[in-house]
Structure formats: structure tokens, C-alpha cells
N, CA, C and O of each residue as an XYZ file, in Angstrom:
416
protein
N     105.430    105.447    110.172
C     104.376    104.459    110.063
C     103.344    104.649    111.181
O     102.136    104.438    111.070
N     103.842    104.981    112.023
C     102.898    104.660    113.497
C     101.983    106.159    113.397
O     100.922    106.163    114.022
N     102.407    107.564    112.548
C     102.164    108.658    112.417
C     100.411    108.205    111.275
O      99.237    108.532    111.452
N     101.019    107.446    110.303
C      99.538    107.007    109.220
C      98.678    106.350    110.184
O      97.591    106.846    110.481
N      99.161    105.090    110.777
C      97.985    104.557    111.722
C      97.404    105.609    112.364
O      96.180    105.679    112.249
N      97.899    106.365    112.948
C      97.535    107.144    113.777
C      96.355    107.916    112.968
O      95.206    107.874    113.409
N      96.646    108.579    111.845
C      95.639    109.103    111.093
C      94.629    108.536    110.933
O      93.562    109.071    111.234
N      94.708    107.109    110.336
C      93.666    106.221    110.003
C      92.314    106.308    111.111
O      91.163    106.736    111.022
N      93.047    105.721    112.077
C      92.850    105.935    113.763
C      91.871    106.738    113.940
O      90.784    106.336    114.356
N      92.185    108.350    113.567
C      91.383    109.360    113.612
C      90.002    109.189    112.658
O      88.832    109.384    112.990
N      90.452    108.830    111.583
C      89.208    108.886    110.469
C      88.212    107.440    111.282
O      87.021    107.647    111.514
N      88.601    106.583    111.508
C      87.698    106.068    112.846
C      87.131    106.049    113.924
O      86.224    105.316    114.320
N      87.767    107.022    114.513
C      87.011    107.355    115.637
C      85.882    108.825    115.169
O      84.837    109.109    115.754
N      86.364    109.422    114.215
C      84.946    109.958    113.225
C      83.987    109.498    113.280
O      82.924    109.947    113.709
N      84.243    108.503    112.835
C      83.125    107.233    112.034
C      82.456    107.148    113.177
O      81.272    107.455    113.036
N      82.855    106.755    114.594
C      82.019    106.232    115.535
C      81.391    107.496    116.234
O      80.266    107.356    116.714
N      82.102    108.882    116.349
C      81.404    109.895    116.320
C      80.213    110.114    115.765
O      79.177    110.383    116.374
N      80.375    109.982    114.428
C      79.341    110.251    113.536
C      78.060    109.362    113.968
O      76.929    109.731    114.286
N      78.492    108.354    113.894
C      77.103    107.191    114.656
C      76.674    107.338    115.723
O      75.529    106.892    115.800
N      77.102    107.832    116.778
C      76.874    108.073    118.135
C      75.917    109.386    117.791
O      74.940    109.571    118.518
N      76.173    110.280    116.721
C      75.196    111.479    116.755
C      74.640    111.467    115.869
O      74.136    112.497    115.421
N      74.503    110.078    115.181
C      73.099    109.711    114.268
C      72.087    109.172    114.691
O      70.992    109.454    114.204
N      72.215    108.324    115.639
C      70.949    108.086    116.699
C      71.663    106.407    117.008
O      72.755    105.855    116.876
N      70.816    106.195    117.302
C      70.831    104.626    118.262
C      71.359    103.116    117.156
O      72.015    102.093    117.355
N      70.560    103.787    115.850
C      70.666    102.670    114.772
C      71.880    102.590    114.169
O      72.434    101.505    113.991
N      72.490    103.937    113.737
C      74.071    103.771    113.133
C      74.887    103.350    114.463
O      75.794    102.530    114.323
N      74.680    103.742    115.429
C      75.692    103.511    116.653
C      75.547    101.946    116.520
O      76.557    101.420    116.054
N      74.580    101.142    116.807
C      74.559    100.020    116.389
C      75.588     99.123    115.739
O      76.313     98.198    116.105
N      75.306     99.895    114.436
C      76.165     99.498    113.542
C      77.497     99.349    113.609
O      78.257     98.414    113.355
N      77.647    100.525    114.026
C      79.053    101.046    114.054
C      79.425    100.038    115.262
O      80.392     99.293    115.106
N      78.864    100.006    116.168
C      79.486     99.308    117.047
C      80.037     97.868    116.965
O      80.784     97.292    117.755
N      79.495     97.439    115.838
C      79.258     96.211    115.393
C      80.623     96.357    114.357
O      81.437     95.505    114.713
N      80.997     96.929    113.523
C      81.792     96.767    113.113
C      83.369     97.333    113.384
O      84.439     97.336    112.776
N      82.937     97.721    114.437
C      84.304     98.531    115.376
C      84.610     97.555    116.529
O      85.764     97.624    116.951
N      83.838     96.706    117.086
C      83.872     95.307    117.744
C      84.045     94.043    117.357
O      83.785     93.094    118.098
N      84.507     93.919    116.138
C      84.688     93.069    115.099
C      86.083     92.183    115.484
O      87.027     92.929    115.745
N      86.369     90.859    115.563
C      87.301     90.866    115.701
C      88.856     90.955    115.425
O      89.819     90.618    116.114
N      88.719     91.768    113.653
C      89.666     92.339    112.924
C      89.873     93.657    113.461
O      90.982     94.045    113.827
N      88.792     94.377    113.518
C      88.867     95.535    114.023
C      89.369     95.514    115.591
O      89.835     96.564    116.035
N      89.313     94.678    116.211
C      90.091     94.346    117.775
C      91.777     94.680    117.841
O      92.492     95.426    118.510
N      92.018     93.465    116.507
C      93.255     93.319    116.520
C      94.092     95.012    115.845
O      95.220     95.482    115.993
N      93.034     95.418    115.211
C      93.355     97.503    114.931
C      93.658     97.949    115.743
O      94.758     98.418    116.038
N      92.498     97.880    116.413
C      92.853     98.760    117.785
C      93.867     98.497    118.569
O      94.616     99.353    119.039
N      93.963     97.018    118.793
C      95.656     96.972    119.612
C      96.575     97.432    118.831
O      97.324     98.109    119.535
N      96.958     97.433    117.665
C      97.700     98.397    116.480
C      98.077     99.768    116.842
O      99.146    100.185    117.287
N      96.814    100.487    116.520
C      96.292    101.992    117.011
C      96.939    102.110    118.611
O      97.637    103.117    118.722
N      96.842    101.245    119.929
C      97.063    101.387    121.001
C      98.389    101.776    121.100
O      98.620    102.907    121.528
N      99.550    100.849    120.699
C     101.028    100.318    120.429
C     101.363    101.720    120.000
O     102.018    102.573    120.599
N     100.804    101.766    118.902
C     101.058    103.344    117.728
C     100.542    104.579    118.431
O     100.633    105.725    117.990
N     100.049    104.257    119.452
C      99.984    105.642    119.925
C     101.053    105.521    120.989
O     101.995    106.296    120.823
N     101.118    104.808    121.936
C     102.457    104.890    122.994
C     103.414    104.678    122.360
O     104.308    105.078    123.107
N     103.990    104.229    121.258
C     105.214    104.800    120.822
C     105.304    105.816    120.172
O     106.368    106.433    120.222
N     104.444    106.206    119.527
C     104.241    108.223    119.244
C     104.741    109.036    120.450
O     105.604    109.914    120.444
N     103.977    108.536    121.551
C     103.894    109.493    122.442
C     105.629    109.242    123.430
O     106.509    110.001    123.836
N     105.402    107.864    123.452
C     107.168    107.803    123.922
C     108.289    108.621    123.472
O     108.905    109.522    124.042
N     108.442    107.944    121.979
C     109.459    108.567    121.250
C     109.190    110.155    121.274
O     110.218    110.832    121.279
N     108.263    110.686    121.285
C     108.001    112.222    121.275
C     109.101    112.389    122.747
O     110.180    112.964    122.894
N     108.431    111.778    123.463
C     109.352    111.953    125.410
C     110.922    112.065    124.896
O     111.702    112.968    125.196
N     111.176    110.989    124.097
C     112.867    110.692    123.740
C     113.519    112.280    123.377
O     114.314    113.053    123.913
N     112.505    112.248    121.894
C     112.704    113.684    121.242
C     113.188    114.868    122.446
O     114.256    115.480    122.450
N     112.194    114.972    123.335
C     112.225    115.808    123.660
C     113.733    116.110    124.671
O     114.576    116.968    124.407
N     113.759    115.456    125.480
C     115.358    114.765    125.559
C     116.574    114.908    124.864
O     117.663    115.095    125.408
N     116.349    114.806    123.502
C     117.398    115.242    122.649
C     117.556    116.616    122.207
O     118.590    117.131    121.781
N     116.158    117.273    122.391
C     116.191    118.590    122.166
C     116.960    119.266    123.480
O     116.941    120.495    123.410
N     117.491    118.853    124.416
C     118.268    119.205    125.214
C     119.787    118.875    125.640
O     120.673    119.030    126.481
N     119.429    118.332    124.483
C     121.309    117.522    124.114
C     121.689    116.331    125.109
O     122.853    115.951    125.240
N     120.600    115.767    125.804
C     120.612    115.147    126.528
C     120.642    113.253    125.104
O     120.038    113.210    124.032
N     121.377    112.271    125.606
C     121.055    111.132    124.712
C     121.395    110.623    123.498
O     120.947    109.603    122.976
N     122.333    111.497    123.005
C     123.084    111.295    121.969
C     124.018    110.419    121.570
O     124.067    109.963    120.428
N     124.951    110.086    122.655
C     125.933    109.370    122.798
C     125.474    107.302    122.569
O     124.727    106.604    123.254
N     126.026    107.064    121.765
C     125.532    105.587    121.126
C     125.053    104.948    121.422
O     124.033    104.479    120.917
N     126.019    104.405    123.147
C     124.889    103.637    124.115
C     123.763    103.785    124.392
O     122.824    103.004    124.546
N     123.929    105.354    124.488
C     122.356    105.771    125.424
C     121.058    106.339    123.847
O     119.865    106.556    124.056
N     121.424    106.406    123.063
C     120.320    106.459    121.960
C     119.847    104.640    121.957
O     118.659    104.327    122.026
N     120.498    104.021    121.905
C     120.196    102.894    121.617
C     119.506    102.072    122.739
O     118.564    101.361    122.389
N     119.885    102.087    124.113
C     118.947    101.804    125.268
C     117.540    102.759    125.389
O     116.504    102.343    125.908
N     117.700    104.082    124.824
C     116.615    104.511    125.151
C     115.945    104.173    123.682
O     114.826    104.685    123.719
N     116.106    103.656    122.648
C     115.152    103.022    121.389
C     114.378    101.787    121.983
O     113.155    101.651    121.959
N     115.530    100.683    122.658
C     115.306     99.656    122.475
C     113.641     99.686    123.841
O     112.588     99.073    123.663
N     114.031    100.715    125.228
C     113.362    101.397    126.110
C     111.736    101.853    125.596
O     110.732    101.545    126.238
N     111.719    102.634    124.326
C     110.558    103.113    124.059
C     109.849    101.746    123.192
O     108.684    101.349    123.157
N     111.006    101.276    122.578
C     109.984     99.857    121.790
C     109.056     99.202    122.621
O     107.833     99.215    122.766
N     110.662     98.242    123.452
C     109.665     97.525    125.053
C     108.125     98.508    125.681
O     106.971     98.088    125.597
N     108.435     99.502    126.126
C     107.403     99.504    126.446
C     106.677    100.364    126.438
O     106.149    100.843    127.442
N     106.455    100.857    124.872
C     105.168    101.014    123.941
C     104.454    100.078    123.836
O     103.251    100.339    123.817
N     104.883     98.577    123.722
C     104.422     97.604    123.352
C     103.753     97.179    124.622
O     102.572     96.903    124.414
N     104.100     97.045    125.802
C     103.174     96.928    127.329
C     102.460     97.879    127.500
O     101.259     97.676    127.678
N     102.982     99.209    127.500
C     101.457     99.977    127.571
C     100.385     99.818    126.740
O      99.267     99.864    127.254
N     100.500     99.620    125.440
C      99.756     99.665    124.295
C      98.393     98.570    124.523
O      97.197     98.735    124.284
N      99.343     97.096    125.237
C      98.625     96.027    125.561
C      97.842     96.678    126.531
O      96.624     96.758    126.372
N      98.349     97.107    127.426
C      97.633     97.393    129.096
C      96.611     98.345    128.709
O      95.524     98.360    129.286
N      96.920     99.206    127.685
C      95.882    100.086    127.324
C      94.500     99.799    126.699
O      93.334    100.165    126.842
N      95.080     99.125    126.084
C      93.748     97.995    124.867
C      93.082     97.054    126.277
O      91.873     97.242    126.406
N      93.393     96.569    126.803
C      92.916     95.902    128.005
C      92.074     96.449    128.471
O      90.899     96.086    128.517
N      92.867     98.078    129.182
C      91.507     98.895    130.024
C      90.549     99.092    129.345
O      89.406     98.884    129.752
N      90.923     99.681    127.783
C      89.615     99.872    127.250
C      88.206     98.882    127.205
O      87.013     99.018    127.477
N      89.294     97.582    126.584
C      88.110     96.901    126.461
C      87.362     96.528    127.577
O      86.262     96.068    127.269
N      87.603     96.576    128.804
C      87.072     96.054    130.258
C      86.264     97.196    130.516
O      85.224     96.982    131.139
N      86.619     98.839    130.029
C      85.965     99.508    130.510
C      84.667     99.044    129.336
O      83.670     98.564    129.875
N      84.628     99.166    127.695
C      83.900     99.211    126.949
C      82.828     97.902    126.859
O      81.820     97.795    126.160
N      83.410     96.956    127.816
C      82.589     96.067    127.617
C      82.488     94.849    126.759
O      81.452     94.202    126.607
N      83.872     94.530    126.101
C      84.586     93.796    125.248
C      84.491     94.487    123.916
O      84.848     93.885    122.903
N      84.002     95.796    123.854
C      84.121     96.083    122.448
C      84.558     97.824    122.284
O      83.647     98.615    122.528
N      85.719     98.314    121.939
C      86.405     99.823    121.869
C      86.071    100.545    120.895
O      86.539    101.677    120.776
């Protein structure tokens, strides 16, 4: 699931590509509807979905060394990447928007 967002994700940040090198008026736009406050609550989506991509990839990689297998420790390190995918994801959506100006 977090792999489709992720796609979606991409075909949006296109979109705002594309406006940014259409001139001033689509950027506009775009900005306007990428600052939206549905589109807010996406992006914290997209944020979440990317730090647990990128977590669980960390896990993976871990297991590709036979490291984590054993019941307890698959399951602390799940419950590990959930928790905090979900704080970075927030903390991430945060910086952005503070850097962007209330709108990502």
C-alpha cells in the first residue's frame, strides 16, 4: 500500500514540476491546489508512506543478513518501524510545511 501512495506521490510532484516550468500562472495554480487542505492531509499520508518504505527497507535489510528472524525480535522491530514512521512522517510534514510556508 504505502509502495501505490508512493507512486501517486510521484505523479504529483510531476504535476508541480510541470507548473513550476510553465511559468508563474500554472505554479499558481498548482500551488493552490497542492495547499489545499485535503491535499495537506495527502501529504502527511505520502510523509508516513515514505518513512515506513524507507524503515522497513532498513528492517529488510537486516534480514538479508539473517539478522531478526526470531519471533520476538521480528515483531519489536514491526511494531519499531510502525511507531516511528509515524513520528518521523509527522516531524517531516512539519519541516516541510514551516520551510514551504504553510503550503508543500
Amino acid at each position: 500500500i504505502t509502495g501505490v501512495l508512493l507512486c501517486v506521490a510521484f505523479f504529483l510532484l510531476v504535476y508541480w514540476l510541470a507548473a513550476i516550468a510553465s511559468g508563474p500562472g500554472s505554479y499558481a495554480r498548482a500551488s493552490v491546489v497542492l495547499g489545499s487542505p485535503l491535499a495537506q492531509v495527502a501529504w502527511l499520508g505520502v510523509s508516513i508512506a515514505f518513512c515506513y518504505h524507507l524503515l522497513n527497507g532498513i528492517r529488510h535489510l537486516f534480514w538479508d543478513t539473517g539478522r531478526g528472524f526470531e519471533k520476538s525480535t521480528a515483531r519489536a522491530s514491526g511494531w519499531t518501524v510502525a511507531i516511528t514512521s509515524v513520528v518521523l512522517g509527522v516531524l517531516t510534514w512539519l519541516l516541510l510545511r514551516s520551510v514551504a510556508g504553510g503550503g508543500a
